[in-house]
Each structure stands twice: as structure tokens, then as C-alpha cells.
N, C-alpha and C positions, 0 to 999 in steps of 0.2 A: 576799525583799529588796525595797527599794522601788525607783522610779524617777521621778524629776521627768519630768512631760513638758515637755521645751524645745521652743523653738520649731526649726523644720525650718531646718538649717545648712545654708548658701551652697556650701562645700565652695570648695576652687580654683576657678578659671576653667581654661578648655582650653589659652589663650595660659600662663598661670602654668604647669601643669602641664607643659604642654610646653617648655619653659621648664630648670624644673627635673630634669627627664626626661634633657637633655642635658647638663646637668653634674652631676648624678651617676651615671646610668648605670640602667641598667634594674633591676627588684629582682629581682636571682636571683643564686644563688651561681655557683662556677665550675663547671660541668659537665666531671666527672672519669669518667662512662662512656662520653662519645663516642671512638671508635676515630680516631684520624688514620693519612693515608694511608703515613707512614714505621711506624708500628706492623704495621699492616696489613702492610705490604711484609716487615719483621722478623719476625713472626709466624711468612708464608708460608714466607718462606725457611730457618725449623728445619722445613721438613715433609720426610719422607723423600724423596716424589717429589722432590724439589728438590735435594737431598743426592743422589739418588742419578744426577741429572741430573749436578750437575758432576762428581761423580765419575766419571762416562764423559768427562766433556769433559776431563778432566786424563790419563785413559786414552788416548783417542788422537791427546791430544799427545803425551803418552809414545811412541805409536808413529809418529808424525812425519806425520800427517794433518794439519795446521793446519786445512782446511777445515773436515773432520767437525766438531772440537773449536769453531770458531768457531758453527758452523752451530747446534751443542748449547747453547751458551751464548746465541746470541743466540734458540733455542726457552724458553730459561730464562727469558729475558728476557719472551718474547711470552706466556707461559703466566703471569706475575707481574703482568702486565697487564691480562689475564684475570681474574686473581684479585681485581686492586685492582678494577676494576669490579663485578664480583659483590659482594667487599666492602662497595665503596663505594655498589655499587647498595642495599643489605642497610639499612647504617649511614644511608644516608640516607631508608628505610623507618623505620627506629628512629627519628633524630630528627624526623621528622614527630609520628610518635606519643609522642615527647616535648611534644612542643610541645602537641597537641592533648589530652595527659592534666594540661596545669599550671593551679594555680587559675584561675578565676576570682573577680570583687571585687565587692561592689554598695558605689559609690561616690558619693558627693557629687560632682558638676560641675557649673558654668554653673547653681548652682540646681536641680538637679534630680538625682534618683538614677538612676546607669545602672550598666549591669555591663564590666567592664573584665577585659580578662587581668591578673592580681595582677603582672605584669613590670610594669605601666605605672604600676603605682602611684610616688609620690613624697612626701619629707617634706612635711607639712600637710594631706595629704589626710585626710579625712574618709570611715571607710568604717560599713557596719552590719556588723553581724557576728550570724547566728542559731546556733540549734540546729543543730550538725552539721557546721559550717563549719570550716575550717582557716584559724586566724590571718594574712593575709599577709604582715604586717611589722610589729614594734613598735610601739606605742601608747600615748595615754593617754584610757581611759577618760571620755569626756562625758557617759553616760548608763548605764543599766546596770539590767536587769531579772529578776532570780532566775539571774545569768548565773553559773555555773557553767565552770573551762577544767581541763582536764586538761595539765600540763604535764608528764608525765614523760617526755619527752622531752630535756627539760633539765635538771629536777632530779633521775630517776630515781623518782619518787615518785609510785604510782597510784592516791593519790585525788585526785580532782580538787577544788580552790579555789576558795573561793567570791568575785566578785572586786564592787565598790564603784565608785561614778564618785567622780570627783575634780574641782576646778577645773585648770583651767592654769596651770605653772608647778611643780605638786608633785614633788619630788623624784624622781627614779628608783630603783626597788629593783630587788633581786634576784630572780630567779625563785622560786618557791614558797612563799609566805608569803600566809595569806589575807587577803580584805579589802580587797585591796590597788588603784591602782585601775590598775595597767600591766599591759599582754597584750602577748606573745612570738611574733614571727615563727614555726609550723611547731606551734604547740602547738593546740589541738581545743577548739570550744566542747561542751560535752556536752549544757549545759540554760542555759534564756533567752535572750536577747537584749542588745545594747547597741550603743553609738555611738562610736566612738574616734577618734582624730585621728592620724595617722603621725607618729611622732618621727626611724625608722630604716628603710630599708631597704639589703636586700643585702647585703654584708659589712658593713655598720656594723650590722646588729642583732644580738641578743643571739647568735644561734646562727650569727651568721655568724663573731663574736667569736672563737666555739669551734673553727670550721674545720669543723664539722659540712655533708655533703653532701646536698640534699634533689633534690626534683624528677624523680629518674634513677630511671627504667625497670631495674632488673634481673632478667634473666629466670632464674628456676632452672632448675636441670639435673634436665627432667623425664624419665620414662621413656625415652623413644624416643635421647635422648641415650646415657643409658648402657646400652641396647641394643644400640646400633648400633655406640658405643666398643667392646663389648667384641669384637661381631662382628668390627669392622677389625682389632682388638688378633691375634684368632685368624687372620686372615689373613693380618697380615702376619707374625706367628710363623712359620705353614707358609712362607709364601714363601721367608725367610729359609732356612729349613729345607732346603728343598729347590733352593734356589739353590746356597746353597754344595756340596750333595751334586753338583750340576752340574759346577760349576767344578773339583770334585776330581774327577768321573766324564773331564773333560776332559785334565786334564790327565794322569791315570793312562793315559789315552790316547794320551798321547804330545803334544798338543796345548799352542799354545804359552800363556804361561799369561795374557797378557794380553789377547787372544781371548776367553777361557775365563773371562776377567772380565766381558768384556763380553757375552758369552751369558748369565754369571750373572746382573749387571748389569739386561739385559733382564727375565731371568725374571721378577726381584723387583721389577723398573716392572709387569711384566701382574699380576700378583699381588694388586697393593697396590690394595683400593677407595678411593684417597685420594678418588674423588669422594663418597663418603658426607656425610662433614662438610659438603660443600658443598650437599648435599640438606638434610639438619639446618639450614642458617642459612640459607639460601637462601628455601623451601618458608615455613616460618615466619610467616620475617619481609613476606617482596613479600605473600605471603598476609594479615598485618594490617594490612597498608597498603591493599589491598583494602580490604579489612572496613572501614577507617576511611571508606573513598570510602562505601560503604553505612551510614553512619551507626552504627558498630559500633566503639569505641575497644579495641582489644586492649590490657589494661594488662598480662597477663604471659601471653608464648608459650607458656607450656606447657599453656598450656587450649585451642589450638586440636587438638590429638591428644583432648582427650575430649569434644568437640563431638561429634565424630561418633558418640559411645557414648550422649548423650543419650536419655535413655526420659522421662523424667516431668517437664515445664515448672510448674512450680510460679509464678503468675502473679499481680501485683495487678492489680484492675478497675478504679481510676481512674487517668488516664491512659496507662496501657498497653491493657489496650482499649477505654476511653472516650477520647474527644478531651481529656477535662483542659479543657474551657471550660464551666463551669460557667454556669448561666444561674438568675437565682430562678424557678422555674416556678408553685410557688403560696404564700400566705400563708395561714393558717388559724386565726382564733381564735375560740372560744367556740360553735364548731359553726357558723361562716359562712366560706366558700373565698373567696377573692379570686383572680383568675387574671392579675397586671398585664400588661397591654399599652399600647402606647405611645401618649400622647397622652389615655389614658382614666382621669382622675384616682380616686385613689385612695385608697377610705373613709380615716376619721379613725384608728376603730380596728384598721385593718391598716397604718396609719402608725405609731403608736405600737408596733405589734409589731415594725416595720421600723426602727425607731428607736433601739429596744432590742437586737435584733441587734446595729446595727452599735456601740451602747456595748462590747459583748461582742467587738469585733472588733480586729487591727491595723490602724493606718492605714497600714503599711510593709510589711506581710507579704505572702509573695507565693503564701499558699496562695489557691487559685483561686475554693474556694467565700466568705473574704472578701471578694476582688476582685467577687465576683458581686453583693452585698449593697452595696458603694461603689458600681458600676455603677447599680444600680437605685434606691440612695437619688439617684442622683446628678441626676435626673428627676423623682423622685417626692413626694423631701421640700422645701420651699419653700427651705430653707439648702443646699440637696445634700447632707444628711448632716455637714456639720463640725461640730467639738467646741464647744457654747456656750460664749461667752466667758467668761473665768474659772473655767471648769471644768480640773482636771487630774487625770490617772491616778498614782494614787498605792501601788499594790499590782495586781499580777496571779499567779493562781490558775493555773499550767499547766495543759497536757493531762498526764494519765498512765495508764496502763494501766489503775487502778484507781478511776479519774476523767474518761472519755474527756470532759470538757468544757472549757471554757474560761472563765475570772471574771476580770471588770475591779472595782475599786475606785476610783471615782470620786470627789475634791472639789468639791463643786459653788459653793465661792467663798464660799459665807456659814455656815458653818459644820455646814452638811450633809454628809453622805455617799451615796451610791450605789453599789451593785453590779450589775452584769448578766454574767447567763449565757446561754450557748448551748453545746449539745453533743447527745450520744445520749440520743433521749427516754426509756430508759429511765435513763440515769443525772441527766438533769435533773426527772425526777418522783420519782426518790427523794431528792432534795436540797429539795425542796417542801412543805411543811406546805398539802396538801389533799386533801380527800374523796375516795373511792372513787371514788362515781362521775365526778366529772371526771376524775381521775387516767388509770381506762377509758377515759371517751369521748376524751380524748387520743391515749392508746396507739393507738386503736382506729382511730383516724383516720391515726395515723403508718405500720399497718399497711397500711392500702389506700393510703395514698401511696407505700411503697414498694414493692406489690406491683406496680405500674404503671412500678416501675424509677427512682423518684426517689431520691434521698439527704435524708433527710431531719432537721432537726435544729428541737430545741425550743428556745426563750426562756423565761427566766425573769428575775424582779427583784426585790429588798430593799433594804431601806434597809441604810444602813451609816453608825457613826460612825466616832472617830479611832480611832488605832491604840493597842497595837500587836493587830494581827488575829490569827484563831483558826487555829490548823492545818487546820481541815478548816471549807471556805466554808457547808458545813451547814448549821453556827451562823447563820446571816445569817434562817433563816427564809423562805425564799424563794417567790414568790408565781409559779405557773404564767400565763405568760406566752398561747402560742399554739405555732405548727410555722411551718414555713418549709422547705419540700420543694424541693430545687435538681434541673435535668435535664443530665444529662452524657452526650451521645449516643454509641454506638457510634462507632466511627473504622469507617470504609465498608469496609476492606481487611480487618477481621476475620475475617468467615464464610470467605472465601478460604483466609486463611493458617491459621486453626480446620481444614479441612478440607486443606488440605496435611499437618498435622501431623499428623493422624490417618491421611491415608495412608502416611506416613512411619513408621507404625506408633508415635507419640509419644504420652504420655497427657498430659492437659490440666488442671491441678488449681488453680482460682480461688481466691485467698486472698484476703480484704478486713476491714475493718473496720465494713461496711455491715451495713446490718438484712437477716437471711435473706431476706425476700421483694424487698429492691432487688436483693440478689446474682442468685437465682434468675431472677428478670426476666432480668437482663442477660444471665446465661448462656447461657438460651432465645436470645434475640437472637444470641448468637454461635456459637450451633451447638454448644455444650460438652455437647448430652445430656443424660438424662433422670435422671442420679445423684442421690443423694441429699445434703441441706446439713448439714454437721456445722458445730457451733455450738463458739464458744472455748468456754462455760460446761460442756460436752458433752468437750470435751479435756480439762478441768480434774479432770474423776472417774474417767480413763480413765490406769493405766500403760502404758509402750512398751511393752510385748506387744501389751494390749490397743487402745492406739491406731492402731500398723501392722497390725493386723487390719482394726478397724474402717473403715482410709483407703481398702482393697480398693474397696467400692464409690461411693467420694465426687470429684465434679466440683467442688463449692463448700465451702468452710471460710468459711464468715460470722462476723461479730463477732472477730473475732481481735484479739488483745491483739499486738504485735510480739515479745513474749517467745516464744508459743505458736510461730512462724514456724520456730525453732530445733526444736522437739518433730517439728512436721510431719516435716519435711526426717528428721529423725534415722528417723523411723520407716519411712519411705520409703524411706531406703535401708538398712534393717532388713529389708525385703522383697527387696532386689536389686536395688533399682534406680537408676541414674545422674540427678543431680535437677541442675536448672539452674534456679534462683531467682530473683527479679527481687525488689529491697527500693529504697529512698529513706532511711532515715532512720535515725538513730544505734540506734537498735532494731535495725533489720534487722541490723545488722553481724554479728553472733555467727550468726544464719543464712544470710546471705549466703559469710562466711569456712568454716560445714559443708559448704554445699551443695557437689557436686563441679566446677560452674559458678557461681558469683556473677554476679549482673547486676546494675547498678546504673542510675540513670536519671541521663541527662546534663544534663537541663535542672532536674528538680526535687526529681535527688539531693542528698545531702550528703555533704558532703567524706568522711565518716567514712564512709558508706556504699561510694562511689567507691572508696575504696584499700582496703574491706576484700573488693573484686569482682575476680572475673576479666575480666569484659566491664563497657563501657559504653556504653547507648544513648544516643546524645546525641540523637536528637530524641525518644525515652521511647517510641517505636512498638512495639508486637508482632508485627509482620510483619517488622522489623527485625532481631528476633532469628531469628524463622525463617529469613530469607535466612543470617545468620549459620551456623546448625545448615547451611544446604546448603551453605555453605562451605567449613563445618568437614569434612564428607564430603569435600567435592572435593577438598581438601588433603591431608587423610590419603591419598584415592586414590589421587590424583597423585604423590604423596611413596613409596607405594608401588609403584609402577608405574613410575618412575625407578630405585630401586633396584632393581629387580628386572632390569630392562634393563640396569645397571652389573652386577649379575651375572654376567647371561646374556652377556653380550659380552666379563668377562675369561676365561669361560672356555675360548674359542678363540685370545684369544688369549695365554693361559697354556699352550694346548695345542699351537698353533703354535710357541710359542719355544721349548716342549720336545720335541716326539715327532721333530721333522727330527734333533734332535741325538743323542736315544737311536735312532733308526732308520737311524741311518750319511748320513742326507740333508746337503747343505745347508744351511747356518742362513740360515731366513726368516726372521726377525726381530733384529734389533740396536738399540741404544735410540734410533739415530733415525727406526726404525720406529717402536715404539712413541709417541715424541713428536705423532710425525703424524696418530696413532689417538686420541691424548688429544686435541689441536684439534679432531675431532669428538665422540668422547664427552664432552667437559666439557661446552661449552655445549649440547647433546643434553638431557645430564642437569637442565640446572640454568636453561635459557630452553625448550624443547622443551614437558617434562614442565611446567612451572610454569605455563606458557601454554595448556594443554589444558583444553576446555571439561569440566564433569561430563557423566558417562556419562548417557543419555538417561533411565534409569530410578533414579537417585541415590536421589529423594525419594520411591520405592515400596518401596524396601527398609525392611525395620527394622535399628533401631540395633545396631551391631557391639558386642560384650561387650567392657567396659572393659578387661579384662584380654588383648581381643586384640591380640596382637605386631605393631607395625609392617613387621618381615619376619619370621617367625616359620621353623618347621621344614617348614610345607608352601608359602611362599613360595622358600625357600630351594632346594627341591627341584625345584619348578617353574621357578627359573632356571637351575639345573642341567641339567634335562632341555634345556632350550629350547639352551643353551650345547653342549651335549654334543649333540645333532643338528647343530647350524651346525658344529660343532667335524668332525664324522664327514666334512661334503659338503666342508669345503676339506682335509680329510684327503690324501679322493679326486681332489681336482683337484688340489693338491698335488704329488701323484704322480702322474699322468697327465701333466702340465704337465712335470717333469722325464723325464719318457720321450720326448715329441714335440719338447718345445727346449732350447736353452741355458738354462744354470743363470740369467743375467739375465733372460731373457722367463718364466721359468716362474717366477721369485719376483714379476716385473711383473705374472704371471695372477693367483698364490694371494694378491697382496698387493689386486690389485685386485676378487679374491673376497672380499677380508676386509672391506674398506671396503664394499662392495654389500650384503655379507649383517649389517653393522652397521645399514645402513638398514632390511631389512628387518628388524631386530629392533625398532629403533624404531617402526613403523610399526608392527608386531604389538603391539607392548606399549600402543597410545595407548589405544586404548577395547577395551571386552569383547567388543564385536559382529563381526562380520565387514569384511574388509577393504572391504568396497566403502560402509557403514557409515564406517567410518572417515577415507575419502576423502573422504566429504561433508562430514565433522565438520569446520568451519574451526578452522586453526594456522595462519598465517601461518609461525610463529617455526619448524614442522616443515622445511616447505617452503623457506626461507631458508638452513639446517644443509643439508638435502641438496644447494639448489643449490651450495652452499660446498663441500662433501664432493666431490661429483661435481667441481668447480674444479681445487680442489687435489689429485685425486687426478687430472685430466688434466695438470696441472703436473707432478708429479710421474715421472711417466711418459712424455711426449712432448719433456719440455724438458731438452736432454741436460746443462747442467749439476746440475739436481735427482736426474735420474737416475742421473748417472753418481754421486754422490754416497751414494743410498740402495741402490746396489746392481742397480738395475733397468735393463730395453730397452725398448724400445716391442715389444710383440709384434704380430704379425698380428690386423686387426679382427674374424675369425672367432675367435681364441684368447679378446680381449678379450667376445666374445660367449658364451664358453663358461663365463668367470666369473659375466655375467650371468645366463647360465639355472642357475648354481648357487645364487645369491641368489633366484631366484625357484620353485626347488625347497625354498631352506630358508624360503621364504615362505608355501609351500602346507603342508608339513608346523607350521608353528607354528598355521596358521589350522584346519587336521583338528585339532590336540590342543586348541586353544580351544574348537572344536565339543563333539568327546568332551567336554571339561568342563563345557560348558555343560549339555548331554544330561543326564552326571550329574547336577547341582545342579538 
């Protein structure tokens, strides 16, 4: 399609925009995922713990306690409170990462183009819109260059339209109709470029029209969800189960039956893992908000669980581990180098090569190696490189997979034409009408340029008349130009995070678009090993059998087409293995969305890329992503080692609320025991574990098999065990305690053994190493829970209305010390079975 080049649009002023900004409101729809704090609050209060909270506090109203019952209610109250924090702590993790996943705009202001969050956009602005990008808001067409939008979004209809510039004033149409020259808030450039002008934003455009919701984060319900559902599901069954068999064991006893509700009551509070859920949104969520602080945009939770499964980074070279600042390092025509440096003018004929470049270039685009070519014409040519006057671009040639280059179509004002090209010196010497041997001595010259790790691309030129032009720029006849070799240095952090990865047991697999010997170079540089470089043209004769054989021994994939990136990936985890991809560009999407990780690049991704990812680098680093992967371990860790502590600690005290009752003792527990115990294990579970550093050796382990369970059959067992020892020593005190006192002081002991040996369980569960390890390990957040635990269980205890209330006396500080050395017995036996397992493994 064609494109007049106009002159560069004013765009608003900042005062105008801002202006406009405030009477009509920012461009975005009404966000219908954020949770508010009455939902929240409503949510909580159908959970059973919550239910089965009032239902004891209507219980012993019923038995004319007013205290109890107030005291239950107003723990109702304090645990909802609890919740709304966590919640709200969670929800406002989410909307951060909302905010930091919504467009950005390259816009017209004050004269100059800048990038804007798409909220701030307003009618009249002037935005550009390339390949890749997500429409921000209703428009009319000013300019428009092979620009291609996919609207099915609105119309339902996936192919994408080919769309036209228009003057101002041209009527408005409907979505999906080609040609046309208006583009749609929320619909996707696929191919070209253009210029538009905002007619609409936010509910006034087209898709706001429809009540259609954009912008919102929703996370799916990944594995570890319906895992861990189904876990709670079966425990709270048994609970149920086995409660009510209480209550009738009770009352067949002769026992009265409101009692017998409340021992039930109880059971089914120790029972219930309701803090799971809370682990699942919790863990998550503060964990991407993390990530986000580290330059790492989580766009859907459910790929932090397979972070940590990661085996094979499937990587681009420019700017992930080059800098992305491209510089021209050399010029090369006619077998003479030019090496420009500042201040030391520069031959005629490596002007003319540099001239020609930049015809073949955007003067708006923000790929890095054009910017490098404006920088240096900017110096070097007597006009800086501008377009002579009365010249205009009137046709361009995209890049394509099967054309890696670039063609402008030039008017030159009096009835001439011009074309220039620049791309991959092989695909701009096959488009050349000349000789062998220069053709060679080109090639030949591209090869030792890239062997020394440049990027390097050829110029070429033809004449051109009017239109209308040939399908394939071929035709033009094209006269080999020269090279133009760019240097994009290493990012310094590489070799580091290279050799983290490898110890992390991680394979490292370079994908680029560059000529083998720049790949190879760079890789050497980064430490990626001495593998072999498999070439796209090399993928192209090879079926998936034979290509996931052949990727066994490959560091580098060169030449790659963005199609081939989807083969990679497929064949890779044809072998077994968990692949985390890193793309930019509407290409990449199809293997970005295979990969079991998507990464996308936050500064010089496209939109289409971005939402077809699970991560986003916003500043495009590859050390970025590493920190991520050690994230992703810590979290899964952490998240396991929470739950596994919620385990191990209801099952003392499920075993304390039952064996006093079936052993003719005393009932230790009643549910506003229970109550008391949840104030420690909630936020235990859910600021404790969240806040815990990774284990000292995270990043020497290899990656865990995707298929392992978050609490699987031998985590479950192992909090079992850990529960059923804690569970045996307050057995023993237990009953020891009602042999030497009163039924008060000896439930004051086992209640205050229960609380003790809860700390030690937390403290066993933080890290894998031994206790004195783990004390070093700083948690603020540990230390804070016990001095609170230890508080309130001397409140408890010492303060006779609390006391008198839950049952308890203050016993003798020799009794209270006999609790303690039962905590610090079930502390030595958890830290012997860690050993044993260690030994083992």
C-alpha cells in the first residue's frame, strides 16, 4: 500500500492534553476484576471456618455464656480483618501489576514524539502505531504504510484488514471493512505502520460502546489450585466425618448434647486446612509483585509454579544479552573499510554508502540498528542525514521471513524514482544483478565481519519509476551497494548469570536472526560453550523427530526466521523438556504462547508479543530472567514449606481435640481454643513462610519435574510424621499435667505446650539446614509471630479474665517450664529426621 510522507505533526501541547485529560477522564474502561473490600469481606464470610465460628457463638449463647459467645464473635470479627488485609494486601499486589501490564502510546506532544501510558491519552492526539502494537483508542488514519489490523476482536473475523489514510473530517465506519482509513481501540497492528489522530477514548470508543472489558489480569486456575482444592475438599469431608461421629460418640455417652456440639464444633475448626487458599493467593500474588520490583512483569500467576521446572532458556541475542545500543562500527565498500570516528571526516564513498542506508531506513522507528545509522549520519553527512527537499517515500517493501530486508521507494521531485535497500547480505545479493566475484568478495567480507561478533547488513540501490510496483522489489534490478557492520556489546552481567544458569543445572539455547559466525562470536563471549550452530536453512530439511535429535547438541540456532522459533521450542519439549522463551515480535507470539514460559521484552516488545507471554521483562535484561527462575524456586519452596507446616500443626491439634474425649480425659480444646491457635498459624502461614529468604543452595539444585506436586504423597507424609511426633510429646504432657494438677493448670500446660511446639514447628520447617542455620537466616516477619505467640499466650494465661474464659490457671513456672522442654524435645526430634533425610538424599 502506499504512503505520502507528511510532514512530522505538532500533536497537542501538554497544557491542551492536560486539559482535556480532566474533562473527559482517563482512556480506560471500568475495571470489573479489582475485588473491593465488602466483596472480600462477603466472600470470607461463606467460608466454613467462619460458619462454623458463629455457629459455636450461637452455641453458647444457647448455653447462657454471653461472654464466650461475645468473645467468639468478636475473634470473627479479628480473623475477617486478618483476611481483609491479606486480601487487600494480595488485590493491591494485583492492581499494581495491572497497572504496570497496560499499554503504552508513542505519541505526538509539544512537537516531539514521546511514549505515554495509553490512559493518558485524549481526543486529538496524534499517536504512531507499528507492527505489533495494540490500538489505544479510536482513530482516523493520517498516514498509513502496508498497515495491516486484525480486528476480531470486534468483528469476530480473523483476517486481518488492510486499512488506508484518509483526510479529516471522513465519515466514521463500522469495524471490519477494508481499506478503510479508521482503527479501533483494543484491535492489533499485524503488519506496517501509520499515523492516526484520536477521535475516542474510553467508553466513548467503539469497544467501549459494546461494554466490552479490556486491560484485567486474569489468572487461570492453574495446577497447584486444583490440587490443593481437592486436598482441602478431602479434608474437610473426613473432618466432617468424623466430627459428627464425635458428637454421637458424646452423646451416646450420656453427655449433654450441646457440649458435644461444641467438642464437635472444634474438631471440624482443627480439621479444616482453610489456610491453604490463603497460601494459593497469598504466595502468588506478593511473590509478582516481587518480581515486578526486579524488573519482571508477571502477567498470569499460574507460571510462577513452573518457573521453578525450567530446564532449557531458549534466548534472543540482541538486546537480551547484548546492550540493544547499536553503534556503526564499520562501512565497507568496494574492498576499502572505513572505521568512523569522531571528528575524522569521512571518505566520499563511504558517505554515499551511508546515505544510502539511511534512504532504506525509518526516520520514526525505534529499531536500534536504524537509530545507529541517524546517530552517525547525524555527524558525518553535511545535512545530518535529512530527506532532500522534495523527495517523498512513496511505497515500502517490508521485512519478511522470506525477505529479511528492508526497501524504500523514493520520489525524488522531478519525475524520478529511487529505491534503496538494506538487510541480510545474503538476501540483498540475491536481489542484485552482479558478478560472482564481487557477489564473493562481499559475502566474504560480511563473514569476517561477523566473525569478530558485528551484525552486519548490506546496501543496495536502483532506480525506480511510477507505480503501480512489482510484488517482489527484485524487479528493480539492484546495484550492490557495500556492508555496514553495527557493534552491540555484551551487557557486562551476562557471563555471571550464563554461569548461574548452568549451575542451576539450566541449558542455554541462543536463538537469533544474525549470520552464524556474529552468533558464535557472541556466544563465546557469554560463556554458552562450545556447541554446535544450527542454521534456520538447516531446520528447514529436518522433521520434529529429526530436529529434537539434532537440538541435543546445539548452544546457537542462527538465521532464524521467527516462524522456525515455534519448531525449536516444540521439539525441545519433544525431548522432556520445560522451555522458557524470550520473543519481541508479532512472529514470536505462536512460540512464545508454546513455550511453557513466554517471556516477552518490555521495552522493545510488541503488544502482541507481551499478551501472548507469561513474563515480561521490562528492561529486556537476561539476568532479569534468571533472578525470576530464582524466584520462581523460592516461591514454589516457600509455598511448600507453609503448607506443609499447616499440616504438620493440624495434626496435633485434630489429635488433641480428639484423644482427651475418646480417652475419658478432659476436653483440651473447645473452639475458642482453637480461635487462639488460628491467630498464630494464619499469619505464620501466610507473612512468615512468604518472607523467608531462599535456601542457601536454591540455585545448585536442578530444576524440579514439572509434573512435581506442590504437596504431593511424600510431602503429605512427611507432615504427617512431623505432626504425629508433636502430636505423641503433648500426648504425654497431657497426661502427666492432669496427674500432678488441676484440670485448669494442666489444660494451661498442654495448651501452652501446644503453642510452643507450634513455634517449633515453624522454625523447623523455615530452611532445609539445621537449626542453628536457620537462626542466622534473617525473617524479621518469624521473629515478630513468636514474639506475638509468646504475648498472647502469656495473656492468656496470667490474665484472669482471659483465663477464666478459655478454661485455664496460671500453673507453677516449673510446670510452665515443662511445656517448654516438651517444645524443645519435639524440636530435636524434627531437626534428627531432617538430618536422616538429608543423609539420605
Amino acid at each position: 500500500m502506499e504512503a505520502d510522507a507528511a510532514a512530522a505533526p505538532e500533536g497537542l501541547s501538554s497544557e491542551d492534553a492536560a486539559r482535556r485529560l480532566a474533562r473527559d477522564g482517563p482512556n480506560r474502561l471500568p475495571d470489573a476484576g479489582r475485588r473491593r473490600w465488602r466483596r472480600i469481606a462477603a466472600d470470607a464470610a461463606r467460608e466454613p471456618m467462619y460458619l462454623l465460628l458463629a455457629g459455636a457463638a450461637v452455641l453458647y449463647l444457647l448455653l447462657g455464656e454471653p461472654r464466650e459467645g461475645a468473645f467468639l464473635l468478636g475473634m470473627v470479627c479479628l480473623m475477617l480483618c486478618m483476611t481483609l488485609f491479606q486480601e487487600g494486601r494480595t488485590e493491591r499486589a494485583l492492581q499494581a501489576l495491572r497497572d504496570l501490564s497496560s499499554p503504552n502510546a508513542l505519541v505526538w506532544r509539544d512537537g516531539r514524539v514521546q511514549r505515554v501510558p495509553a490512559t493518558a491519552l485524549v481526543e486529538g492526539d496524534v499517536v504512531e502505531l507499528g507492527e505489533g502494537d495494540r490500538v489505544p483508542a479510536d482513530g482516523l488514519l493520517l498516514s498509513a504504510a502496508g498497515l495491516l489490523v486484525d480486528e476480531s476482536l470486534l468483528t469476530g473475523e480473523s483476517v486481518p484488514v488492510g486499512k488506508l489514510a484518509a483526510p479529516q473530517g471522513s465519515a466514521p465506519a463500522a469495524p471490519g471493512g477494508a481499506d478503510l482509513p479508521w482503527v479501533y481501540s483494543g484491535t492489533l497492528v499485524v503488519q506496517g505502520h501509520g499515523l492516526a489522530r484520536i477521535s475516542a477514548t474510553g467508553i466513548r470508543s467503539e469497544i467501549g460502546r459494546i461494554g466490552a472489558a479490556l486491560g484485567h489480569i486474569e489468572p487461570p486456575r492453574g495446577r497447584l489450585q486444583r490440587e490443593t482444592t481437592l486436598l482441602a475438599r478431602r479434608f474437610a469431608l473426613l473432618g466432617a466425618v468424623v466430627s459428627l461421629s464425635l458428637v454421637l460418640l458424646l452423646v451416646a455417652r450420656g453427655g449433654d448434647w450441646l457440649q458435644a456440639l461444641l467438642a464437635g464444633i472444634a474438631l471440624s475448626m482443627s480439621m479444616l486446612p482453610e489456610e491453604f487458599p490463603v497460601i494459593l493467593t497469598v504466595f502468588p500474588a506478593i511473590g509478582a509483585w516481587r518480581l515486578a520490583r526486579q524488573q519482571v512483569l508477571t502477567r498470569r500467576l499460574a507460571a510462577i509454579e513452573i518457573l521453578g521446572s525450567t530446564s532449557v532458556l531458549c534466548v534472543d541475542k540482541t538486546g537480551t544479552l547484548t546492550e540493544n545500543r547499536m553503534a556503526v562500527a564499520a562501512l565497507w565498500r568496494d574492498g576499502v573499510p572505513h572505521e568512523p570516528v569522531a571528528g575524522v571526516p569521512m571518505p566520499a564513498l563511504h558517505r554515499e554508502l551511508l546515505a544510502y542506508a539511511l534512504r532504506a531506513s525509518r526516520e520514526l522507528g525505534s529499531d536500534p540498528m536504524e537509530a545507529a545509522f541517524w546517530r552517525l549520519a547525524a555527524n558525518a553527512l553535511p545535512d545530518g542525514g535529512a530527506t532532500p527537499r522534495g523527495w517523498s517515500l512513496v511505497h515500502e517493501y517490508g521485512l519478511t521471513p522470506q525477505r529479511p530486508a528492508l526497501v524504500h521507494i523514493w520520489d525524488r521531485g522531478d519525475g524520478t524514482g529511487l529505491a534503496a535497500a538494506k538487510g541480510a547480505p545474503e538476501a540483498i545479493a540475491a536481489m542484485c544483478r552482479t558478478d560472482e566475484a564481487r557477489r564473493n568478495a562481499v559475502l566474504g567480507a560480511a563473514a569476517r565481519m561477523a566473525g569478530a561478533g558485528l551484525r552486519v547488513l548490506a546496501v543496495a540501490r536502483a532506480p525506480a519509476g511510477g507505480g503501480p510496483w512489482p510484488d517482489d522489489p527484485a524487479g528493480f534490478g539492484f546495484e550492490l551497494l557495500g556492508l555496514a557492520a553495527l557493534a552491540d556489546p555484551l551487557r557486562q552481567d551476562i557471563p555471571d548469570a550464563v554461569a548461574a544458569c548452568r549451575e542451576a543445572g539450566l541449558r542455554i539455547v541462543m536463538i537469533t536472526g544474525d549470520h552464524p559466525q556474529t552468533a558464535s562470536a557472541i556466544a563465546r563471549q557469554a560463556g554458552l560453550g562450545g556447541g554446535e550452530v544450527l542454521t534456520g536453512a538447516q531446520i528447514e530439511s529436518l522433521d520434529g523427530e529429526a530436529l529434537a535429535r539434532r537440538l541435543d547438541g546445539v548452544d546457537v540456532c542462527a538465521r532464524i526466521a521467527p516462524q522456525q522459533k515455534l519448531r525449536i521450542v516444540q521439539a525441545l519439549q519433544r525431548n522432556g523438556a520445560v522451555v522458557a522463551m524470550t520473543g519481541d515480535g508479532v512472529n514470536d507470539a505462536p512460540a512464545l504462547r508454546a513455550a511453557n514460559v513466554g517471556v516477552a521484552m518490555g521495552r522493545r516488545g510488541t503488544d502482541v508479543a507481551r499478551e501472548a507471554a507469561e513474563l515480561t521483562l521490562l528492561d529486556d535484561r537476561f539476568a532479569s530472567l534468571v533472578e525470576a527462575i530464582a524466584s520462581g524456586r523460592r516461591i514454589f519452596g516457600n509455598m511448600r514449606k507453609s503448607m506443609c507446616y499447616v499440616m504438620a500443626m493440624h495434626v496435633p491439634i485434630a489429635g488433641m481435640a480428639l484423644l482427651p474425649v475418646l480417652l475419658g480425659w478432659p476436653v483440651l480444646l473447645y473452639p475458642l481454643h482453637i480461635v487462639f491457635l488460628e491467630l498464630v498459624i494464619d499469619p505464620a502461614c501466610s507473612l512468615a513462610f512468604e518472607n523467608e529468604p531462599a535456601e542457601p543452595d536454591m540455585m545448585r539444585r536442578p530444576p524440579r519435574a514439572l509434573d512435581d506436586a506442590l504437596f504431593g504423597r511424600e510431602a503429605i507424609l512427611g507432615a504427617v510424621a512431623q505432626g504425629t511426633w508433636v502430636l505423641a510429646l503433648l500426648t504425654l504432657l497431657y497426661a502427666w499435667a492432669l496427674s500432678q494438677l488441676p484440670e485448669a493448670e494442666a489444660r494451661a500446660v498442654a495448651f501452652a505446650g501446644l503453642i510452643l511446639c507450634s513455634l517449633a514447628l515453624l522454625l523447623s520447617n523455615r530452611q532445609q539446614g539445621g537449626v542453628r542455620g536457620t537462626l542466622r537466616t534473617a525473617n524479621p516477619v518469624f521473629w515478630t509471630i513468636a514474639g506475638v505467640a509468646l504475648l498472647l499466650l502469656a495473656l492468656a494465661v496470667f490474665t484472669p479474665p482471659a483465663a477464666s474464659m478459655l478454661l485455664l490457671a496460671p500453673p507453677a513456672p516449673a510446670m510452665l517450664g515443662v511445656a517448654g522442654l516438651t517444645a524443645m524435645l519435639a524440636l530435636a526430634g524434627l531437626e534428627l529426621r531432617k538430618l536422616r533425610l538429608a543423609r539420605r538424599r
